[in-house]
C-alpha positions in Angstrom: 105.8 161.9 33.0 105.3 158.0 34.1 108.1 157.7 35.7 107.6 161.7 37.6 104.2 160.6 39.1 105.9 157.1 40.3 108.8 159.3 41.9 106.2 161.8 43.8 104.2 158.3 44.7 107.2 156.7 46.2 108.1 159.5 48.5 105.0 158.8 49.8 104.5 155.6 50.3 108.0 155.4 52.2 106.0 158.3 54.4 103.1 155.2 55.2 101.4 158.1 53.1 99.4 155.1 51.2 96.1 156.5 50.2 97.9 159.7 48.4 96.6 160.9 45.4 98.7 162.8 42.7 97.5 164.0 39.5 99.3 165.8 36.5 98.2 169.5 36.6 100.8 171.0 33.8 103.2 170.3 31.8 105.3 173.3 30.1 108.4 173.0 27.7 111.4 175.3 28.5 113.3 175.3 24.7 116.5 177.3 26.2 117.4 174.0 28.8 115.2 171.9 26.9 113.1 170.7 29.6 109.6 169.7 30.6 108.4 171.5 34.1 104.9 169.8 35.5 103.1 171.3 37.9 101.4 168.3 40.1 98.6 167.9 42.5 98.6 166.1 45.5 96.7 165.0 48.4 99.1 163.0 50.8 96.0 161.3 52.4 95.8 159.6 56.1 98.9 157.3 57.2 98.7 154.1 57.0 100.1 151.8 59.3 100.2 148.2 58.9 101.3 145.5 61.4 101.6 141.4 61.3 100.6 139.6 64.8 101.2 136.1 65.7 103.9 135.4 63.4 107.6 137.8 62.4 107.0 139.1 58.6 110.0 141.5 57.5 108.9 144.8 56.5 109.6 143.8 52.6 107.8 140.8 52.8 105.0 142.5 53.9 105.0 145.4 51.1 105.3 142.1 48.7 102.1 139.8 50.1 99.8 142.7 50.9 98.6 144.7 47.8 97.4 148.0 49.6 101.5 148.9 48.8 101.1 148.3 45.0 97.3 149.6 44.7 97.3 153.2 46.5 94.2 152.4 48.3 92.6 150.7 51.0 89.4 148.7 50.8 87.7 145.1 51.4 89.2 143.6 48.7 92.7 144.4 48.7 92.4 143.4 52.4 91.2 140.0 51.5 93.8 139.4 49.2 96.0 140.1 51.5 94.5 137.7 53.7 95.0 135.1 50.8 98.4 135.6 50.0 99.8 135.4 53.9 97.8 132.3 54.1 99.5 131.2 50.6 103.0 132.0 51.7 102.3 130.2 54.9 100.8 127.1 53.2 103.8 126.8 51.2 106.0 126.9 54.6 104.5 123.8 55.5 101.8 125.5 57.9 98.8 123.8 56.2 96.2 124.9 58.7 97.2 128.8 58.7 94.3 130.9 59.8 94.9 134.7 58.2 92.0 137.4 59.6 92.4 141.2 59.3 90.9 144.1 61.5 91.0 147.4 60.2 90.6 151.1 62.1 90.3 154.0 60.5 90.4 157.3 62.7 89.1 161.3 61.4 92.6 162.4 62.7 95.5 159.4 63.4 96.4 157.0 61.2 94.7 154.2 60.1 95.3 150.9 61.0 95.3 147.7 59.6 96.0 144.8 61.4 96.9 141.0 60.4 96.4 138.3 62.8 98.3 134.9 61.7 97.8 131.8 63.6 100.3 129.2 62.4 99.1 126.2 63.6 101.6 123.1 63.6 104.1 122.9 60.6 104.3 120.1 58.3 107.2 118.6 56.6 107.1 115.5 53.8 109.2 112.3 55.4 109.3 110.5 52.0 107.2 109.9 49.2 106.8 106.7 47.5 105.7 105.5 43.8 103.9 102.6 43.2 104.0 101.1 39.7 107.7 102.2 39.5 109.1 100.8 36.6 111.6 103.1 35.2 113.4 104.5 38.0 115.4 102.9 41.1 114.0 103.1 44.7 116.6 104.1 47.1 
């Protein structure tokens, strides 16, 4: 039944149907082919549409740092972390000084939008690193 409500939630999702909800409404044994037939309910909910400014994200990295994908829904929060993890991904690309905001339009009959702005900033790189107190180890 798991993995039948992850199926129906998945052809969603890959319809930007993000906010769907689907609930279990029967399940019935058939003892001649010895399967289970369930009856589901669904509301696809609006379409979601989210977009990346100031910076290129592949569609898969995006699915990955923004968690609206893996929670079904869209509020403050999951926006915010989603603010946290582009900066995160960023920081650890060297761009120390990311700035990550997010604006966020919903409309009664189009899709609703979602919007990350990224501004980079300059990127850093390490030139060396040096240990003082070195004892053990050779300095090249």
């Amino acid at each position: 039944m798991s993995r039948a409500l992850t199926g129906v939630r998945k052809q969603y999702q890959k319809k930007e149907r993000l906010e769907a909800a689907i609930s279990l409404q029967s399940k019935e044994f058939q003892p001649p082919i010895n399967h289970v037939d369930y009856a589901f309910a669904a509301n696809q909910g609006p379409i979601v549409k989210i977009f990346v400014n100031g910076t290129k994200l592949s569609r898969g990295k995006i699915r990955n740092l923004v968690p609206v994908y893996q929670e079904g829904s869209v509020d403050e929060d999951l926006l915010n972390e989603g603010n946290k993890r582009i900066r995160d991904y960023y920081q650890r690309e060297g761009y120390f000084d990311v700035q990550v905001t997010h604006d966020h339009v919903e409309s009664s009959n189009g899709p609703t939008i979602i919007t990350y702005t990224v501004k980079l900033g300059v990127r850093h790189r390490v030139e060396s690193v040096q240990v003082s107190g070195n004892k053990y180890f050779n300095t090249m």
